[in-house]
C-alpha positions in Angstrom: -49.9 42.1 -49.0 -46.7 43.7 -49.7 -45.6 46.8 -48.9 -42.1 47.8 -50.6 -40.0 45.9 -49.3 -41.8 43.8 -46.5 -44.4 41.7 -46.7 -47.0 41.9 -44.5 -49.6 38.9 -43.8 -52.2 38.2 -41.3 -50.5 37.3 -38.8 -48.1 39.6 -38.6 -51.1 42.3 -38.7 -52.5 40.2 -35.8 -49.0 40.7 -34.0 -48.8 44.4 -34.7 -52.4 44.7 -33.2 -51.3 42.6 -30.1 -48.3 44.5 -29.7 -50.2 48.1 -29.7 -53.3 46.8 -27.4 -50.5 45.6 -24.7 -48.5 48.8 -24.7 -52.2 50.1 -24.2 -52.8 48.3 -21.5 -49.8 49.2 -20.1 -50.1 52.9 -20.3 -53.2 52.9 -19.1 -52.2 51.1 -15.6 -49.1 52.9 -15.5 -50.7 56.6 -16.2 -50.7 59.1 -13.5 -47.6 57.2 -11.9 -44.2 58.3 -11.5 -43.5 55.4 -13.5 -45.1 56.8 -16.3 -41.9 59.0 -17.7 -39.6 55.5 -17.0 -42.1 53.7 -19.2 -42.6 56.3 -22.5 -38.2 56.0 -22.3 -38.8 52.4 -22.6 -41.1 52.3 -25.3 -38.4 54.9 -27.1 -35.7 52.6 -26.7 -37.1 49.4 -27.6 -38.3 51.6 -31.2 -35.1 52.6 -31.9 -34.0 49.3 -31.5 -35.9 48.4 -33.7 -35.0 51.1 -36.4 -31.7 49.9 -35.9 -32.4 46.3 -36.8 -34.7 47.3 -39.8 -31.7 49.7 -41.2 -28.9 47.0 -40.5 -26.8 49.0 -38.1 -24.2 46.7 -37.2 -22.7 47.8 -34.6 -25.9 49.9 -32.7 -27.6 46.4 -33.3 -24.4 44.5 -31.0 -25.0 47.2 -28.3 -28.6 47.2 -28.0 -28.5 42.9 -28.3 -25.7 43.3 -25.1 -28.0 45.6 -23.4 -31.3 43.0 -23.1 -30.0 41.2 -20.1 -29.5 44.5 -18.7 -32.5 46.0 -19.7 -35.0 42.7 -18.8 -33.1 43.0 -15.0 -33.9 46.7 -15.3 -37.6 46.3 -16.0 -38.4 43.8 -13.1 -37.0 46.4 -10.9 -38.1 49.7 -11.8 -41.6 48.6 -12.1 -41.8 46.1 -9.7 -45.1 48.1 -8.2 -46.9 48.1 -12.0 -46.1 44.5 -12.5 -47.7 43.5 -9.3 -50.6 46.1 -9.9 -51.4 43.9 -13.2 -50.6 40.9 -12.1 -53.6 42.1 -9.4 -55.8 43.0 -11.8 -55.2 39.8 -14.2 -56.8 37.7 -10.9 -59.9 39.6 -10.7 -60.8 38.8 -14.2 -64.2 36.9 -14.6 -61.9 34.2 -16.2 -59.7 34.0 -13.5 -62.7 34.1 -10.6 -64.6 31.5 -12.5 -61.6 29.2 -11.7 -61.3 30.4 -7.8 -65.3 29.8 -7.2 -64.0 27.5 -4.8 -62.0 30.5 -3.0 -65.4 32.7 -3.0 -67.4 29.8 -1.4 -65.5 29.8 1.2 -65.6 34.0 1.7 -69.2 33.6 1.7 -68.8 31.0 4.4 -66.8 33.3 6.6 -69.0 36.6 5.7 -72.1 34.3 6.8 -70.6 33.4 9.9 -69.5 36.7 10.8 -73.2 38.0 10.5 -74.7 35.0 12.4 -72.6 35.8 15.5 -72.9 39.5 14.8 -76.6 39.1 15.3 -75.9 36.4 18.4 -73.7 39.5 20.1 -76.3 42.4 19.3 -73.9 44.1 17.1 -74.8 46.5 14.5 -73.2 46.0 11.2 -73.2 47.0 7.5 -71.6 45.1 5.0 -71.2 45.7 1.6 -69.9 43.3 -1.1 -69.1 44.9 -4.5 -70.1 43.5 -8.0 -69.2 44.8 -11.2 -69.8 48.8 -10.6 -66.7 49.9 -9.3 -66.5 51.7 -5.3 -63.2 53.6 -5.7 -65.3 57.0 -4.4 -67.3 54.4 -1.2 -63.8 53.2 -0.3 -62.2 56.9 -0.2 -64.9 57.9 2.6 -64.0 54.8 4.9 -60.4 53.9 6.1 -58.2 51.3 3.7 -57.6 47.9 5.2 -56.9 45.7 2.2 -57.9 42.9 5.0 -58.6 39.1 4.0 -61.9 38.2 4.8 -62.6 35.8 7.6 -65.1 35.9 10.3 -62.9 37.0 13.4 -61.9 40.1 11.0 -65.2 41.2 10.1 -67.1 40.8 14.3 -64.1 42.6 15.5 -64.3 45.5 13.7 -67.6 45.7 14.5 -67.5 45.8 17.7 -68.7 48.5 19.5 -65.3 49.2 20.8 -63.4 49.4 17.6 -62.9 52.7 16.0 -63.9 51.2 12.5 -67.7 50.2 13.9 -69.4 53.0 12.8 -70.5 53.1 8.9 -69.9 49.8 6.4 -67.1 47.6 5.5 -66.3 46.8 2.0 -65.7 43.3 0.2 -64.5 43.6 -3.2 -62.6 41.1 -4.7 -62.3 38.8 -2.0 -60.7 41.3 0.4 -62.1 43.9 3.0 -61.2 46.9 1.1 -62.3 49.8 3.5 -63.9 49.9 6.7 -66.0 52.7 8.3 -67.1 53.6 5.3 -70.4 55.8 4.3 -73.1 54.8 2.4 -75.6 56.8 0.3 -78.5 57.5 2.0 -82.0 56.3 0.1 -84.2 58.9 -1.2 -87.2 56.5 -2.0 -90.4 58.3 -0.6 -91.6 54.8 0.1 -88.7 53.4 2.0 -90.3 52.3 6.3 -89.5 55.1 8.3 -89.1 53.1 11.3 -86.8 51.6 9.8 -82.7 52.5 10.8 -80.2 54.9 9.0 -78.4 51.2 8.2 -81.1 50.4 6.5 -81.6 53.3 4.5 -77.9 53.4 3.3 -78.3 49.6 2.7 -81.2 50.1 0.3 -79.5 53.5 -0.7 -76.2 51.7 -1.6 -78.3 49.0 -3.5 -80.0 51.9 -5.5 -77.1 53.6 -7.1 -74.8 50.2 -7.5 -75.4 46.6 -8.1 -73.5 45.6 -5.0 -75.3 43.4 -2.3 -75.9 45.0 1.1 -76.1 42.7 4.2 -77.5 44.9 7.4 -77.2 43.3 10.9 -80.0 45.4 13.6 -78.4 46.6 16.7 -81.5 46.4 18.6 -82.7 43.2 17.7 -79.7 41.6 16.0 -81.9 40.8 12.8 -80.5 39.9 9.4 -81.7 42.0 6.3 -80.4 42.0 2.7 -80.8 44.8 0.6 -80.3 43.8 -3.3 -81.2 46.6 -6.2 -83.1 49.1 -4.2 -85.1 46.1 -2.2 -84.8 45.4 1.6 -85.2 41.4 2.1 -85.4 40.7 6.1 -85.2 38.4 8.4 -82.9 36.4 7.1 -81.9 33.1 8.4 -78.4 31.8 8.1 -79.3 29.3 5.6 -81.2 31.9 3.3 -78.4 34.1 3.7 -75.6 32.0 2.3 -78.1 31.4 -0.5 -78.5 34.6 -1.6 -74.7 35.0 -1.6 -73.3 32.4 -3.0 -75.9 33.2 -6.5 -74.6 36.9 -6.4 -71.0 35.1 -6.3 -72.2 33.2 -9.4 -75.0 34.9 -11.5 -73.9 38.4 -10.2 -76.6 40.8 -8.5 -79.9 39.6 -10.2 -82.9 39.3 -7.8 -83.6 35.5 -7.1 -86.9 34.0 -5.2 -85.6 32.5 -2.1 -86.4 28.7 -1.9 -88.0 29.6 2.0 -90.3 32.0 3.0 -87.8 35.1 4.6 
């Protein structure tokens, strides 16, 4: 196609349309930061620059070509915070975790060891382990950690001792986002009364998200599982990992146990 002067092909309209989605992008990560303003005079200059290069201006074209060293060095550091925010969200990608199953295995190995000797030591817990709906509003009740997971993390902040025991922690992308956070109660009319309030906000957390629920009883250190508004108990340690490691995988779909819980 040609348009005056240019003409344009395919892949250039394939260019332009890469071009415009990554400034999207962009905007959208960087909106609502103080970046934002430093970002819109970026996008300014690099246009003029490039009405400069269209219109032949020999000399503005010298000066802006002297300034890209400048300008790259200037990027890096004035959004050194953005870049690492993207780079962030780039890794929890399904690409990217499909690639670091390896790396979740192992979480699940350290989450599953946690709530074995939870249970061992008679400690309440509540552990929740985020899917695909996102938690933002879950982890503003509870207190920010941005901890990696591993099972000496997870028993001491349970512990009755700690001031993050009470309420749930929060996995989400491989990292204990919040701690001593609160849960959504259940409203189901049908749900064991006997039961805890852990187990309510278990079930309740399962009902309004697809994240997985693991519930460790205070009183008699069993294991429950609560997975779309069902409560799966006593667990073993073998069933447990099980049940993880296909959420890991196939995301939070109810599965048949290969043992009777």
């Amino acid at each position: 196609m040609r348009i005056g002067f240019l003409t344009i092909g395919i892949v250039d309209v394939l260019d332009i349309l890469l071009v415009t989605f990554i400034l999207y992008r962009l905007y959208i990560i960087m909106h609502r930061t103080r970046a934002i303003q430093m970002f819109i005079g970026l996008v300014l200059i690099f246009i003029i620059s490039f009405l400069v290069q269209i219109t032949e201006m020999k000399e503005m074209s010298w000066i802006f070509r002297n300034l890209r060293t400048v300008w790259l060095v200037a990027f890096v550091i004035l959004f050194q915070p953005e870049i690492r925010r993207l780079l962030t969200l780039m890794g929890q990608s399904r690409i990217v975790r499909f690639f670091t199953r390896e790396q979740s295995n192992e979480m699940v190995e350290e989450i599953t060891e946690a709530v074995i000797e939870l249970s061992r030591r008679g400690y309440g817990g509540l552990i929740v382990l985020g899917q695909d709906t996102g938690l933002r509003t879950i982890v503003e009740t509870g207190v920010k950690t941005q901890a990696l997971v591993t099972s000496e993390v997870i028993v001491s902040i349970f512990n009755p001792r700690s001031p993050l025991h009470d309420g749930a922690i929060l996995i989400q992308d491989d990292i204990i986002a919040a701690a001593k956070c609160i849960l959504p109660l259940s409203k189901n009319p049908k749900f064991e009364h006997r039961l805890g309030t852990r187990h309510r906000a278990a079930v309740g957390m399962s009902e309004e998200s697809d994240a997985i629920v693991i519930v460790i009883s205070e009183e008699n250190g069993s294991i429950s599982l609560a997975e779309n508004g069902d409560l799966i108990r006593n667990l073993d340690y073998k069933q447990l990992k099980q049940v993880l490691v296909h959420a890991l995988k196939y995301g939070s779909k109810k599965m048949e146990l290969s043992t009777t819980a």
